[in-house]
N, C-alpha and C positions, 0 to 999 in steps of 0.2 A: 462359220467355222470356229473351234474352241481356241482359246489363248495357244494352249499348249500344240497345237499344230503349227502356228505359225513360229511361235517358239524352237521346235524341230526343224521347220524348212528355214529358219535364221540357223539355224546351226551349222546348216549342208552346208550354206552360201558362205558362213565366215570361214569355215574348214577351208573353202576353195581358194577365197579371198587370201588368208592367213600363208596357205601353201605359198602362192606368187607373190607375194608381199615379202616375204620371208627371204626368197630365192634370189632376188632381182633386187633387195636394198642393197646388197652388199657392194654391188657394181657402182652403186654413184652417189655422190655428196646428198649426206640426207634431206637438206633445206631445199636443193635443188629437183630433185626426187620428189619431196611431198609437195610441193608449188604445184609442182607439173600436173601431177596426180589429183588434187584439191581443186584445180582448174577444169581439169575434164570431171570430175563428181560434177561439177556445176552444170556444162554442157548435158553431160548423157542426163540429168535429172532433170531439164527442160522439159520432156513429158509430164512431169509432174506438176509442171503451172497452172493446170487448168486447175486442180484445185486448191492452187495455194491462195493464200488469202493475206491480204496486206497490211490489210485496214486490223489492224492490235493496237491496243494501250500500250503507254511507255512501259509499264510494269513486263508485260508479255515482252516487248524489244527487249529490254535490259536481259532478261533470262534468256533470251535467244541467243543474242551476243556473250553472254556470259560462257554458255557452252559452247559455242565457237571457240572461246578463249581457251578451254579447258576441253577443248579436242586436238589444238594446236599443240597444247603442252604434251596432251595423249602423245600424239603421231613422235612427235619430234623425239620425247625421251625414249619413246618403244623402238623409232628407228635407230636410234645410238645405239641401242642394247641392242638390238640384233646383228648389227654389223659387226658385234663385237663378240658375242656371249654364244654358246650353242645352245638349241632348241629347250636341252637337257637341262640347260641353267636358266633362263629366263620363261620359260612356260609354267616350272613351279611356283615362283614368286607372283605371276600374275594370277593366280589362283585362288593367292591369298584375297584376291578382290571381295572372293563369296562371301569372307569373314564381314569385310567390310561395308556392302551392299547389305548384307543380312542384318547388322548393328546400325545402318542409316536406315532402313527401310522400318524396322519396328521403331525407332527412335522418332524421326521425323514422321512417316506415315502413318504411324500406328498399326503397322500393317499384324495381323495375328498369325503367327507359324505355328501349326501344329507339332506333337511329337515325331509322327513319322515326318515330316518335312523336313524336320530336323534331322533326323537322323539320316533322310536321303540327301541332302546337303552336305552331312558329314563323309557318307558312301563317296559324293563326287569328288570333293576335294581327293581324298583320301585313293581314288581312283586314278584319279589324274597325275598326281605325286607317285604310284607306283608305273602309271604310263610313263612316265620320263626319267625318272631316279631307279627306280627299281622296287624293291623289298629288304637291301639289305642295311640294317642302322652303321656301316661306316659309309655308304656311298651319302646316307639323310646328312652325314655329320659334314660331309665336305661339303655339302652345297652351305650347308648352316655356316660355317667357316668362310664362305664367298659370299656372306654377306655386305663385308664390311667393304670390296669393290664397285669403287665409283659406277660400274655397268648395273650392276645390281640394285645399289641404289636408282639408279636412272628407270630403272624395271618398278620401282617398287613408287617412284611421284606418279607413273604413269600411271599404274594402278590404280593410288588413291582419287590421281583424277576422272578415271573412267569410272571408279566407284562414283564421286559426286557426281557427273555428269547421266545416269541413267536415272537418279532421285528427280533432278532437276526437267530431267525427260517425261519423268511421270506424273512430275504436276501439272506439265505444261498440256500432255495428252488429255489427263484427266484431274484439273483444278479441286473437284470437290473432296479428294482425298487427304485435303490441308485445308478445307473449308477457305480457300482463295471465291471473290467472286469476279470471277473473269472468265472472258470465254475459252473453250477448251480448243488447243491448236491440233489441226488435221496430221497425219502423218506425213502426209505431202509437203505441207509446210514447214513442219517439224524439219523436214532433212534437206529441202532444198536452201532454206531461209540462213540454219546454221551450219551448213556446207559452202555456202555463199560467203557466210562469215570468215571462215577458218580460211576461205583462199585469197580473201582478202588480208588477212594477218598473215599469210606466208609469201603474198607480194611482199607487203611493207617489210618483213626480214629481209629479205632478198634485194632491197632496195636499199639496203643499211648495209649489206656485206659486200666486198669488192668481189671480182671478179665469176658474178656470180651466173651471170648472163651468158659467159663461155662456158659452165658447167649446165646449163637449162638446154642450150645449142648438142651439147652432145650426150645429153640424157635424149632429147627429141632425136635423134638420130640412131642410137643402139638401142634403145626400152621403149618406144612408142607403141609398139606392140602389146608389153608384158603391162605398161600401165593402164593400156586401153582396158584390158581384160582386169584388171585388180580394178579399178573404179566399177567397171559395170558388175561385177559381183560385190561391191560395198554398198554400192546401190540395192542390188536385189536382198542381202544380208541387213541390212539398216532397217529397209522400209518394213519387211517382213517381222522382224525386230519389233518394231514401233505399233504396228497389227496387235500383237503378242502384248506388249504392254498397258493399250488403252483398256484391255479386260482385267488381267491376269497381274495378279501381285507381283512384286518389283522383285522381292526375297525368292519367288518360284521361278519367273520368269529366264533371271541371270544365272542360276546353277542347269536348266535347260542348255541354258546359249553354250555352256562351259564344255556340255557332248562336242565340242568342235574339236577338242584336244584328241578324242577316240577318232574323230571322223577323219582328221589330218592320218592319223596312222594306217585307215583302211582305206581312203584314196592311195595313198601313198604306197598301195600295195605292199605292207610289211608286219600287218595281223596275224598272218597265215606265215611267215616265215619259219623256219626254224630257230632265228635268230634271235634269242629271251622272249621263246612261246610262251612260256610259262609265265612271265611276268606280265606281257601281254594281255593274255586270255583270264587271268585273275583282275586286271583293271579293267578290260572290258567286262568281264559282270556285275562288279562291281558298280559301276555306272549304266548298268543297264537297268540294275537292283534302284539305284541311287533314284532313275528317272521315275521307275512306277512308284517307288512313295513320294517325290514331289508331286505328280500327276493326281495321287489319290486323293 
């Protein structure tokens, strides 16, 4: 199967992921919340041992834990901002990631972006900013104006860390794109090794903060349900992800993954509304346009 398939079916899975994730931080302390959630990634991804592989150089651990690190800082700032920011405010800003993933990915990888890539890169962002803001330049100007909000900010470290963390992703799958000589790590290990990491880092939080053990007691009590289902779709969203990247350039791959922002709107049953059809049905072609010229 071609990168860009799997690319599409990461999309669905984060869309789903994204919905519950979204819905269900708001109810409980965030550290508490992402422990919980970080622990079962590790559980339900125990199918994937059989082909993890243990035996790596220190060079390969350091970059495993590295992202771990800089998944932890992901979760935790994205979960601030959502408890705090609506859809509308915080979905723009992580958008801006494509800039950023497209400037690390020719930078570090050498990778080559054509014109139309470019230009369908431009389509999505550009799509995605009228999916949630609109079309009109005073509503661009007030989000521009929320910039300078600690939430926003929090939106925008996550960002830059998720932008590093899919470069680092890419060497790890496929070494020879940095001329590294070391072995290329499987996807299985790829996500269970630094998902294993990151719940590890968000014990040791939770070990440092007081009373934190009463807030993990009654997240397991009311959300055991909604985090079951957000792990085992970060699971299917990840690994499919990681498929999609050992072929598929890192600059093509991530503005693919970015259809999640249209796909949240048409689960979410409100494409077809009446309610700013027009702004709708103009972003989604626009990102529809966006995907056949990265695809090409």
């Amino acid at each position: 199967m071609t990168w860009y398939f799997f690319a599409l079916t990461a999309a669905v899975f984060f869309a789903i992921y994204f919905l519950i994730f979204h819905k269900y931080i708001h109810r409980e302390h965030a550290v508490e919340y992402l422990a919980i959630m970080s622990i079962f990634l590790v559980l339900f991804s125990f199918p994937l041992t059989k082909d993890v592989t243990f035996n790596l150089n220190s060079l390969t651990w350091a970059l495993i834990y590295l992202i771990s690190l800089l998944l932890t800082v992901f979760f935790y700032f994205i979960a601030l901002s959502f408890k705090h920011l609506e859809s509308s405010e915080a979905v723009p800003f992580m958008n801006i990631s494509l800039l950023f993933v497209i400037i690390l990915s020719v930078v570090f990888l050498k990778e080559i972006v054509t014109l139309s890539n470019l230009l369908g890169v431009g389509l999505m962002i550009i799509g995605s900013y009228i999916l949630e803001v609109g079309i009109k330049i005073d509503k661009i100007k007030k989000v521009i104006k929320r910039f300078k909000r600690k939430y926003i900010l929090y939106t925008l470290v996550a960002t830059i860390a998720a932008s590093i963390v899919i470069i680092f992703e890419k060497i790890l799958l496929n070494p020879e794109v940095v001329g590294m000589s070391i072995e290329p790590v499987s996807p299985a290990s790829l996500y269970f090794l630094t998902r294993s990491g990151m719940a590890l880092n968000f014990l040791l939080i939770l070990f440092a903060r007081k009373h934190s053990f009463t807030g993990i007691n009654h997240a397991l009590n009311t959300m055991i349900l909604p985090i079951i289902v957000t792990a085992i779709f970060n699971i299917a969203a990840n690994y499919t992800h990681y498929l999609a990247l050992q072929t598929g350039q890192v600059s093509l791959v991530a503005p693919i993954s970015a259809l999640s922002s249209l796909i949240v709107i048409i689960i979410g049953g409100e494409l077809f509304h009446e309610h700013k059809l027009k702004q709708k049905m103009i972003a989604a072609l626009l990102m529809i346009i966006a995907t056949y010229l990265i695809i090409l």
